[in-house]
Backbone as CSV, one residue per row, in Angstrom:
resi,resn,N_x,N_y,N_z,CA_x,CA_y,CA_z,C_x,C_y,C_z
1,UNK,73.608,96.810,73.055,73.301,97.457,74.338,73.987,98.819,74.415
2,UNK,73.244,99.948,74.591,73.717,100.895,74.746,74.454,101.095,76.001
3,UNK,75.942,101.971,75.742,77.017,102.080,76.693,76.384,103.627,77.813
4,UNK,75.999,102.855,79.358,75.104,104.344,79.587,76.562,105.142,79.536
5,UNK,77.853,104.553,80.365,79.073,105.605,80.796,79.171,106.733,78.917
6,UNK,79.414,106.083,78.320,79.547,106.652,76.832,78.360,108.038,76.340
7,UNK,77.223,107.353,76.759,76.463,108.584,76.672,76.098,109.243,77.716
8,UNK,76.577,109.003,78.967,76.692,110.459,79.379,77.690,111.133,79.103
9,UNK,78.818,110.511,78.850,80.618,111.566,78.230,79.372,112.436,77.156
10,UNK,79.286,111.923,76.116,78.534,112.364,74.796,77.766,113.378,74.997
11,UNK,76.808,113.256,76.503,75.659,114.421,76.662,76.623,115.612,77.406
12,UNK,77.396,115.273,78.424,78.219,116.115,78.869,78.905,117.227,77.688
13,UNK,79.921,116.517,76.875,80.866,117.033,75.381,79.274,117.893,75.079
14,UNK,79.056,117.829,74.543,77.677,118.080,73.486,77.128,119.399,74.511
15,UNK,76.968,119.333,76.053,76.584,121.075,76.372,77.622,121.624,76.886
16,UNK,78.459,121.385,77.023,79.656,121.918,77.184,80.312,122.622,75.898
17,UNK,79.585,122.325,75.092,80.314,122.508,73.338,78.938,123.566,72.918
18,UNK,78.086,123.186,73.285,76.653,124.524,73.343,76.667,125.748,74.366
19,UNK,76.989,125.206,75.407,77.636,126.115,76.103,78.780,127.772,76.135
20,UNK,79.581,126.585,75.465,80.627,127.737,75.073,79.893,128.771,73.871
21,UNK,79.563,128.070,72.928,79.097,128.179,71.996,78.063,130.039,72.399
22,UNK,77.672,129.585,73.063,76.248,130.905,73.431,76.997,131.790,74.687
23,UNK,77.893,131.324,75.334,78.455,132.066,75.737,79.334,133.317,75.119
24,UNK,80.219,132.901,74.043,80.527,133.940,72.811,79.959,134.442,72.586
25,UNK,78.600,134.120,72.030,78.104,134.845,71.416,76.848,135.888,72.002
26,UNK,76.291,135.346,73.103,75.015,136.079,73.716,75.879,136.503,75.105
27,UNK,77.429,137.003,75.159,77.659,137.627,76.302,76.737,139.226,76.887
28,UNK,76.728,139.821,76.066,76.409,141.016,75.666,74.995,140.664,76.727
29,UNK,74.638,139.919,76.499,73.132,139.411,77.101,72.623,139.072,78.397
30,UNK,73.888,139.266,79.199,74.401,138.011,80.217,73.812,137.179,79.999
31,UNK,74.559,136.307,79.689,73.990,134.866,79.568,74.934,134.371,80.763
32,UNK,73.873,133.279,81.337,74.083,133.022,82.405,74.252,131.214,82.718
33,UNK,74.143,130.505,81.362,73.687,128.792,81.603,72.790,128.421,80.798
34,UNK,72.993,126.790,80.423,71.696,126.704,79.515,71.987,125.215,79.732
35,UNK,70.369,124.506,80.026,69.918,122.905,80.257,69.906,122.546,78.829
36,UNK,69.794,121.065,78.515,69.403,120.270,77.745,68.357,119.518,78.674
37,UNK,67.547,118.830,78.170,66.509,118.201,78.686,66.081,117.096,77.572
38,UNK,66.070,115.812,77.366,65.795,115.109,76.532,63.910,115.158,76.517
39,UNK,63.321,115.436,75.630,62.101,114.610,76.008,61.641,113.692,74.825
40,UNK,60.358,113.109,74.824,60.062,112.363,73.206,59.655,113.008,72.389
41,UNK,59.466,113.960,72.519,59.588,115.090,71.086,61.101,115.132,70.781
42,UNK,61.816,115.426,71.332,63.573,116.136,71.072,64.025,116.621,72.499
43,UNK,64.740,117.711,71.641,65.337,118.594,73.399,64.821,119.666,73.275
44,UNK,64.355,120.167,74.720,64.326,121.123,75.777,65.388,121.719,75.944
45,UNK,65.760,123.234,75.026,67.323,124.119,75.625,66.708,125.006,76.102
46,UNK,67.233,125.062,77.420,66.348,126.309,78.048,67.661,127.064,78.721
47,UNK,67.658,128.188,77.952,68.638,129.196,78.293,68.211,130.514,78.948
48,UNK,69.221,130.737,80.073,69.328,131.235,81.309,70.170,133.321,80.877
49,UNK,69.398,133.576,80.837,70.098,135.123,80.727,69.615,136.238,81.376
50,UNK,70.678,137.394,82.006,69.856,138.445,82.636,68.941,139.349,81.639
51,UNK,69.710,139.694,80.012,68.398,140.255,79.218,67.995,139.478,78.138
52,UNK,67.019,138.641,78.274,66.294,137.724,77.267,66.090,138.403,76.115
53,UNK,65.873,139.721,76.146,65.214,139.944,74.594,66.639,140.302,73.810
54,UNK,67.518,140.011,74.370,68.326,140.118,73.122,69.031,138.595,72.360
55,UNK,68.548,138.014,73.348,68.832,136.593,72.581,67.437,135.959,71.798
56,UNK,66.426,136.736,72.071,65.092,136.202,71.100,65.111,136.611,70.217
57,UNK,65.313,138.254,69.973,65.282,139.062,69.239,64.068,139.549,68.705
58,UNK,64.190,140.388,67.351,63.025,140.922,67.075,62.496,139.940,66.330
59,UNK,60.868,139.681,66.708,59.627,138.616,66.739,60.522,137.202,66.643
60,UNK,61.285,137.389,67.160,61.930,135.311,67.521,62.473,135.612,66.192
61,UNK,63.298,136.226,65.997,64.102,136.020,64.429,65.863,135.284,65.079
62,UNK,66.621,135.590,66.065,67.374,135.044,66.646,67.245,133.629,66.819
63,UNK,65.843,133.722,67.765,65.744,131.870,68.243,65.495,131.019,66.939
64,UNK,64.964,131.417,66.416,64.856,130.938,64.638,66.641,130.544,64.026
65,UNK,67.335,131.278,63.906,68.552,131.067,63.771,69.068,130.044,64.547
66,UNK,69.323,130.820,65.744,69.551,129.379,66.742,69.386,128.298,66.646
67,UNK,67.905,127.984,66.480,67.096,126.461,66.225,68.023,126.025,65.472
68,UNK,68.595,126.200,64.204,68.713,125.826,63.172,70.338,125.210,63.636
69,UNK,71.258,126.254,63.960,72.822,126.187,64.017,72.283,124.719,65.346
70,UNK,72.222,124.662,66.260,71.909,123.613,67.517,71.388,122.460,66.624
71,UNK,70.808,122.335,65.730,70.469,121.243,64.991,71.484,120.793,64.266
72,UNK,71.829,121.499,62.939,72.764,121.391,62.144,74.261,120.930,62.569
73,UNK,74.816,122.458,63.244,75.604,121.844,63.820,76.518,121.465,64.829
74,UNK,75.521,121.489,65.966,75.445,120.568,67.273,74.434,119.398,67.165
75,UNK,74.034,119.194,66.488,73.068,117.623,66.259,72.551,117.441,67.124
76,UNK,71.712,118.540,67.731,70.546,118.527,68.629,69.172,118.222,67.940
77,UNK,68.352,117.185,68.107,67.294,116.619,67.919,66.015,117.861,68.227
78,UNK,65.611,118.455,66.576,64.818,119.319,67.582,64.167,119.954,68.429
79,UNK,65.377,120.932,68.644,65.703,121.927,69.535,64.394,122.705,70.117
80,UNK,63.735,123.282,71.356,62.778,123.654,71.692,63.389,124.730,72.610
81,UNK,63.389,125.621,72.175,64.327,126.710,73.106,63.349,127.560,73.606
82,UNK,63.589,127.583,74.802,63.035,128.542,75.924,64.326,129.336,76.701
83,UNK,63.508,130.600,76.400,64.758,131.765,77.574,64.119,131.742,78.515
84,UNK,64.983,132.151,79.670,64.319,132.368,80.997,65.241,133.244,81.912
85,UNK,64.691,134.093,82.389,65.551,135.558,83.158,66.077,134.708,84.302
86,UNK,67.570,135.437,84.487,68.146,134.274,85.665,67.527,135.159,86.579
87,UNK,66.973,134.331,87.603,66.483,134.621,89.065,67.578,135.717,90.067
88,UNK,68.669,135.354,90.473,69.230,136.431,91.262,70.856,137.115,90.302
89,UNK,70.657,138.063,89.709,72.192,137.996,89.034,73.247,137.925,89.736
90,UNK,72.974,138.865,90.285,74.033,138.895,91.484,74.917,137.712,92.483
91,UNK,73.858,136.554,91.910,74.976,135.726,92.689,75.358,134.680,91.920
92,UNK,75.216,135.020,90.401,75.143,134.190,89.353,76.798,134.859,88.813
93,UNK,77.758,133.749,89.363,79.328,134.352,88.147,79.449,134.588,87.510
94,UNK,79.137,134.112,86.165,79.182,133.940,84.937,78.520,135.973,84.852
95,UNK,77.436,135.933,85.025,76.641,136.874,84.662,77.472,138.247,85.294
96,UNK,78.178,137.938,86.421,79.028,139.516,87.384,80.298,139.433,86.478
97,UNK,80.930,138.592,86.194,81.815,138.064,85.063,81.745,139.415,83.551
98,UNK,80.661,139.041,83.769,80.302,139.254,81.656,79.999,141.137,82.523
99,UNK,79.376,141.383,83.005,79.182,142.955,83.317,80.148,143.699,83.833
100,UNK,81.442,143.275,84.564,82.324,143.773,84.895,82.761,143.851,83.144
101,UNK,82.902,142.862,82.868,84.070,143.691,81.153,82.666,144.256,80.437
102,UNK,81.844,144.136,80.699,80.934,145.293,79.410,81.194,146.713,80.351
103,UNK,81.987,147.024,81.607,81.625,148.378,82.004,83.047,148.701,81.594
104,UNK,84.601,147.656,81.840,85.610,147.781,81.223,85.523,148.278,80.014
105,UNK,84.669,147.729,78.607,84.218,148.325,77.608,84.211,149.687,77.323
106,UNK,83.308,149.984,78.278,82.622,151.353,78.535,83.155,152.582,78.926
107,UNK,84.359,151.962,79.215,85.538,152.919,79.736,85.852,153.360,80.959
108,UNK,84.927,152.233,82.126,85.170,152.539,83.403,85.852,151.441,84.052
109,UNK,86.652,152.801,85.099,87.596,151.887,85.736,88.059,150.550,86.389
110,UNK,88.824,149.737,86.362,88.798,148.519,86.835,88.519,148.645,88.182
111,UNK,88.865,148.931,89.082,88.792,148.744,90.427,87.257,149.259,90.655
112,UNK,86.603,150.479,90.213,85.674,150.757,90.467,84.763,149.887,89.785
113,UNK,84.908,149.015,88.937,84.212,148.231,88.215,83.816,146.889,89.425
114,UNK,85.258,146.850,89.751,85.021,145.579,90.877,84.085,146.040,92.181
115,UNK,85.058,146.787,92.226,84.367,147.597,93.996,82.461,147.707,93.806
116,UNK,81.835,147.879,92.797,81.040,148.309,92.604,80.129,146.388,92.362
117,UNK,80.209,145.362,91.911,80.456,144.537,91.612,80.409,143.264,92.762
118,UNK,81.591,143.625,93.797,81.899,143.011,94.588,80.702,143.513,96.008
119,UNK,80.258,144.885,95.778,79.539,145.108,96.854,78.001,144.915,96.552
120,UNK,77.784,144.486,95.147,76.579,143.818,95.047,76.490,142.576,95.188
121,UNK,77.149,141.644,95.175,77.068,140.300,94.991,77.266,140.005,97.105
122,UNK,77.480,140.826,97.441,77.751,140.565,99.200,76.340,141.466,99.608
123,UNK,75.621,142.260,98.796,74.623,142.216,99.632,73.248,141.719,99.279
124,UNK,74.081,140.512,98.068,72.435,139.500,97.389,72.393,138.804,98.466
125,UNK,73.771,138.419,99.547,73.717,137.844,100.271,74.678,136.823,100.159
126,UNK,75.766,136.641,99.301,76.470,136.180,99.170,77.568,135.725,100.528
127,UNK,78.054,134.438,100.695,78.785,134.346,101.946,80.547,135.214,101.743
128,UNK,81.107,135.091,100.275,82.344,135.544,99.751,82.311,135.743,98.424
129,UNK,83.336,136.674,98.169,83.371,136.855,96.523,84.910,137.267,96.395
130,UNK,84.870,136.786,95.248,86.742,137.166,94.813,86.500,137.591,93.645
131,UNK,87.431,138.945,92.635,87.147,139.497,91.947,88.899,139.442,91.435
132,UNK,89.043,138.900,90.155,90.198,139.047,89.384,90.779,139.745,88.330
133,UNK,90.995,140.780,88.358,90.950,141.312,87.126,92.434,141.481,86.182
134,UNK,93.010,140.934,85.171,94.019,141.206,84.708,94.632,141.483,83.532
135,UNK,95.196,141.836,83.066,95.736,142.759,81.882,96.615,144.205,81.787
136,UNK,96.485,144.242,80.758,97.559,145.784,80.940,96.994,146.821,82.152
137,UNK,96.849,146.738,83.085,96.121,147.836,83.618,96.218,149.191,84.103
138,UNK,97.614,149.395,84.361,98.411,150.681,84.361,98.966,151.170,83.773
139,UNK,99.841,150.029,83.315,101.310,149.847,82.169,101.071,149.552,81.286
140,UNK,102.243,148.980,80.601,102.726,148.450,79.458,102.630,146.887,79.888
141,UNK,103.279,146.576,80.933,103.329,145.457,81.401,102.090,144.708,82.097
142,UNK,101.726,143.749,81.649,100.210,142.743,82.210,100.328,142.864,83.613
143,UNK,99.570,142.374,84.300,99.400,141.934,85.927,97.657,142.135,86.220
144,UNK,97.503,141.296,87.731,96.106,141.533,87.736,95.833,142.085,89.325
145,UNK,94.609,143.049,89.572,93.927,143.282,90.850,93.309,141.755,91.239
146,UNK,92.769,141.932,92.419,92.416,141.093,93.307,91.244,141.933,94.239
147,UNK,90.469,141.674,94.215,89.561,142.081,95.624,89.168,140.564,95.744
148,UNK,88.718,140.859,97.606,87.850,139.730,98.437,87.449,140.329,99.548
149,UNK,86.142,139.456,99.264,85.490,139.608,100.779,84.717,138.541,101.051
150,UNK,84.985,138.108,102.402,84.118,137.237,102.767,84.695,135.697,102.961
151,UNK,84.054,134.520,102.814,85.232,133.335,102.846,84.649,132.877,100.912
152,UNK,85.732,132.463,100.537,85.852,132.061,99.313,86.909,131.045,99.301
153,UNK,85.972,129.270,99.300,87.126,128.167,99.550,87.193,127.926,98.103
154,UNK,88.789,127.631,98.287,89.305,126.993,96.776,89.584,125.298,96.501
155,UNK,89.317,124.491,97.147,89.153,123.251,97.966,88.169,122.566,98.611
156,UNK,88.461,121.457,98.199,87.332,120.265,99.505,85.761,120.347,98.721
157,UNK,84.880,119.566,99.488,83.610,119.445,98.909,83.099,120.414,99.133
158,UNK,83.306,121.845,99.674,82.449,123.095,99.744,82.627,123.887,98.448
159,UNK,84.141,123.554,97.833,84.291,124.234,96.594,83.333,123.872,95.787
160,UNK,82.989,122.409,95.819,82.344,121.953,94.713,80.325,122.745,94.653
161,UNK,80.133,122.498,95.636,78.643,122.716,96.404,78.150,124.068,96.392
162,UNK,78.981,125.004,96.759,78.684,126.078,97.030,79.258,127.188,96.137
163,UNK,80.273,126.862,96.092,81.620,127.962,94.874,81.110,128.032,93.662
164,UNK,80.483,129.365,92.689,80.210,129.460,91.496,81.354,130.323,90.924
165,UNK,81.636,129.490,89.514,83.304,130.208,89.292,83.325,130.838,87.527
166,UNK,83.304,131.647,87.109,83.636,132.385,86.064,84.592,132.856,85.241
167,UNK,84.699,133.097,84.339,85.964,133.627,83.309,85.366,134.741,82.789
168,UNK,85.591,135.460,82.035,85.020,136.492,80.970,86.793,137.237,80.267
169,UNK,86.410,137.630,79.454,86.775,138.368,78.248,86.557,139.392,77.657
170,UNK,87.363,140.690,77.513,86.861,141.601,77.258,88.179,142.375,75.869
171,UNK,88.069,142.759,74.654,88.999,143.179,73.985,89.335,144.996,73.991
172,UNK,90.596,145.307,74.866,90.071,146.770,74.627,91.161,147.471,74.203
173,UNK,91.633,148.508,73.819,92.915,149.241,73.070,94.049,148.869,73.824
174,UNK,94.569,148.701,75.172,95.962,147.853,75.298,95.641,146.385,75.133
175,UNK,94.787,145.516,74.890,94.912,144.275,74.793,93.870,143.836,75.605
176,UNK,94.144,142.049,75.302,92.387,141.584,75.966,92.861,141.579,77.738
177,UNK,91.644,141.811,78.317,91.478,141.651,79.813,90.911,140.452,80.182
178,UNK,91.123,139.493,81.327,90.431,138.584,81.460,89.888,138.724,83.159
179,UNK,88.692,138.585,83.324,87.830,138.658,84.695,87.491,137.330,84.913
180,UNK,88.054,137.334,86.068,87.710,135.875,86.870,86.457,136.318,88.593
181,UNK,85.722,135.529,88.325,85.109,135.998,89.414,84.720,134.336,90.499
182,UNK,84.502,134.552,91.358,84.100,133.537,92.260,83.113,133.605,93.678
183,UNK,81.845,133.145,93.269,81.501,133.559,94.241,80.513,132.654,95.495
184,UNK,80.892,132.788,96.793,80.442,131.524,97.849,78.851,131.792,98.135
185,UNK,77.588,131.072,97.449,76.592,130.924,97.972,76.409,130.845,98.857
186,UNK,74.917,131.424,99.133,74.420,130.791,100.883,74.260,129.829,100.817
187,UNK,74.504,129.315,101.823,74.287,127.760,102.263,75.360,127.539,104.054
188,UNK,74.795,126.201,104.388,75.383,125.761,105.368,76.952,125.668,104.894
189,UNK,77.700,126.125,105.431,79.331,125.537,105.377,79.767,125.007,106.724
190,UNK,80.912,123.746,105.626,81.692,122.833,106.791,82.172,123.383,108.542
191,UNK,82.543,125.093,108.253,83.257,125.117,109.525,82.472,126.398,110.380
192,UNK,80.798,125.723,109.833,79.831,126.869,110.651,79.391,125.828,112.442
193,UNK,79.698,126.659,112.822,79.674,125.937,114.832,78.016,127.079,115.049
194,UNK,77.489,126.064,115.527,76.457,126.843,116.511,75.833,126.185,117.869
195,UNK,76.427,127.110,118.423,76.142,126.742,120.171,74.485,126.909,120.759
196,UNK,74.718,125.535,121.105,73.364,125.877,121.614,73.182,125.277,123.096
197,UNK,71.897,126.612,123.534,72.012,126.433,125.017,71.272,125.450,125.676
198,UNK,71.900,124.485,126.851,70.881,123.465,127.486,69.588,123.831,127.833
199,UNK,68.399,123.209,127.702,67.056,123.707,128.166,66.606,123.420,129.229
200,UNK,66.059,124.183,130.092,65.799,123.697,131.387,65.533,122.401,131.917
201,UNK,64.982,122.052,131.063,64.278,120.449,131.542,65.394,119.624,130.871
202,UNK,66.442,120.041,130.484,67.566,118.969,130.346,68.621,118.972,131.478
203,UNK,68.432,120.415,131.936,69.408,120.716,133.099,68.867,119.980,134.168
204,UNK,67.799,119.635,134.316,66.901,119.284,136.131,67.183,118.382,135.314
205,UNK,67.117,116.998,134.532,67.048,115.736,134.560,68.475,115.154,134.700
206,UNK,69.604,115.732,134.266,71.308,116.104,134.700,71.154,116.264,135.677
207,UNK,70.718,116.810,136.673,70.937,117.241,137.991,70.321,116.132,138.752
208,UNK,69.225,115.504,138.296,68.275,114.864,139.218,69.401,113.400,139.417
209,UNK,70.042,113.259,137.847,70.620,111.558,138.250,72.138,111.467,138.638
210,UNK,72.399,112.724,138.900,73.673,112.930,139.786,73.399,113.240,141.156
């Protein structure tokens, strides 16, 4: 009898380990996430990036590669890979993550990197965003900026629901930088109140049985 708790640990390990995996390597790409999908052919990897054609490459010579390493060695049952442009970047972490250090790269400034960054992701519509940035940044000596705006919970079941949370990496002549980003989807939150007014015909039927 197959152990279900065991294979989901197994399916979990296994994209979490693909995951990282394409994250290294297709940052450049924003890459943004990528499903497994079992079907009776094999798997369905359908990976999530803001520029697809650089993870297909020229005439599918990339996804060709790919196929192969996800088989070999991630022991993915062949692999059926589909890219797909992430829908809003801007409110996608991972993806504000990976473009803040490609502009670090580029030789522009941290703060203006954020500032610039932080005021897109608040007008995708974002409820909060927190922007971390740290490394040598003045000095000699490490430390990191901070911007926020907005509410950004670090706790409770809203963290889990709503909070999309990021790392990135960037290598540059004083040493590596690391960008943390976090950012609060729309959605209903726990400590939203909305008042609403009695309607007439609730007021006269209150009134009538007093």
């Amino acid at each position: 009898m197959v152990n279900i708790k065991k294979l989901f640990i197994e399916q979990g390990i296994k994209k979490a380990a693909v995951d990282e995996y394409l994250a290294s390597k297709f940052w450049r790409a924003g890459y943004a996430g990528v499903d497994l999908i079992r079907t009776p052919l094999g798997t369905r990897v359908i990976i999530y990036a803001l520029r697809p054609g650089i993870i297909i490459g020229r005439k599918g010579q990339n996804l060709r590669v790919l196929q192969a390493v996800l088989e070999k060695i991630f022991g993915i049952e062949n692999p059926q890979i589909t890219v797909v442009t992430v829908e809003n970047p801007d409110l996608n972490a991972r993806v504000v993550a990976e473009n803040i250090a490609l502009a670090l790269e580029r030789g522009v400034h941290f703060r203006r990197a954020a500032f610039i960054a932080l005021r897109r992701v608040m007008a995708a519509g974002a409820v909060g965003c927190e922007i971390i940035i740290s490394g040598k940044l003045v000095a000699e000596r490490a430390r990191y900026e901070k911007l926020k705006a907005g509410k950004v919970y670090k706790s409770g079941e809203q963290s889990l629901r709503l909070v999309d949370r990021a790392v990135a990496h960037v290598l540059l002549k004083p040493g590596m930088y690391g960008v943390e980003v976090l950012i609060t989807k729309p959605g209903t939150t726990g400590d939203y109140i909305e008042i609403v007014t009695p309607s007439t015909s609730s007021s006269q039927v209150t009134g009538g049985n007093t």
